[in-house]
C-alpha positions as a printed Julia matrix, in Angstrom:
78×3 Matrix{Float64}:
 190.2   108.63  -69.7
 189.27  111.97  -70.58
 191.73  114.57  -70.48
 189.6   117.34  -70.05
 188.03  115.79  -66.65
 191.17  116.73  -64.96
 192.02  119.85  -66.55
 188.24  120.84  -65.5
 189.15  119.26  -61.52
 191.99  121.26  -61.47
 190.69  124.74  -62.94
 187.72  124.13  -60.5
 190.15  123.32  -57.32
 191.72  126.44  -57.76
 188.87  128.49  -58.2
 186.63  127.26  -55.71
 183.81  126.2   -57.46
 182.64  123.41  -55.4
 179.94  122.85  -57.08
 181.52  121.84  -60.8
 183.66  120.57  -58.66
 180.74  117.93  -57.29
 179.01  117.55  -61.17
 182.34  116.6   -62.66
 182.86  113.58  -59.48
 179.34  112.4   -60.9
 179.98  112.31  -64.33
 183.49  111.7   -65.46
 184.41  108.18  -66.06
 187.55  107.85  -64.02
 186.05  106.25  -60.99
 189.83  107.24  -58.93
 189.07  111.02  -59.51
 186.08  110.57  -58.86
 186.87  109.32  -55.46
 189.71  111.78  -54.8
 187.27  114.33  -55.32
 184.54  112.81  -53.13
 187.08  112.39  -50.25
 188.13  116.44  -50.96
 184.73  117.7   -51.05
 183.74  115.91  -47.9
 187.14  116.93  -45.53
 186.07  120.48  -46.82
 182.0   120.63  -46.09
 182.4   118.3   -42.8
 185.91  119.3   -41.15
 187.02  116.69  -38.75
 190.45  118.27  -38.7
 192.78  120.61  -41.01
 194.77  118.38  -41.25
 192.79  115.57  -43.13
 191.41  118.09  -45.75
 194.75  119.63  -46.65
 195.8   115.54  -46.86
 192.9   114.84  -49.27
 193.76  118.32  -51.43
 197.14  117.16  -51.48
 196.17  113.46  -52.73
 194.02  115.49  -55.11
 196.38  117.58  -56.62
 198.63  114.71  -56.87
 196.32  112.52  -58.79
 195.96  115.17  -61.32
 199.54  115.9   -61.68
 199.84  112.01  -62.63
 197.05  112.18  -64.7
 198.59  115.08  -66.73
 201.83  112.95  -67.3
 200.19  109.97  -68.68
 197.44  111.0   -70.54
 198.1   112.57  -73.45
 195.05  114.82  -74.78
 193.06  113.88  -77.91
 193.21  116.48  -81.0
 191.28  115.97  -83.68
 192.71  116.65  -87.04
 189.97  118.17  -89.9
């Protein structure tokens, strides 16, 4: 997976940019971020409860945090 696609989630996320937020779900590669960010961006434009978005920000943030540990970032050596 790309390494940059959650650095990007997670920079967006805390900035609030919902709508890099919505262009990265459609075109990053890693169809479980992908998802976690679907189910974020919908608990935030269509609240049900507060409850179920902080849930799915919380899944969210997880996910990233596990992506961080295993995937290690690709450097390119000139």
């Amino acid at each position: 997976m790309n390494y940059q696609d959650y650095d990007k989630a997670l920079h967006f996320m805390i900035w609030g940019q919902w709508d890099d937020l919505l262009v990265l779900m459609v075109r990053t590669r890693d169809q479980f971020l992908s998802k976690k960010i679907e189910s974020f961006l919908h608990a935030c434009y269509y609240p049900g409860n507060e409850s179920e978005m902080l849930e799915s920000h919380e899944n969210l943030l997880n996910y990233l945090d596990h992506a961080h540990a295993t995937t290690q970032p690709t450097f390119y050596i000139y």
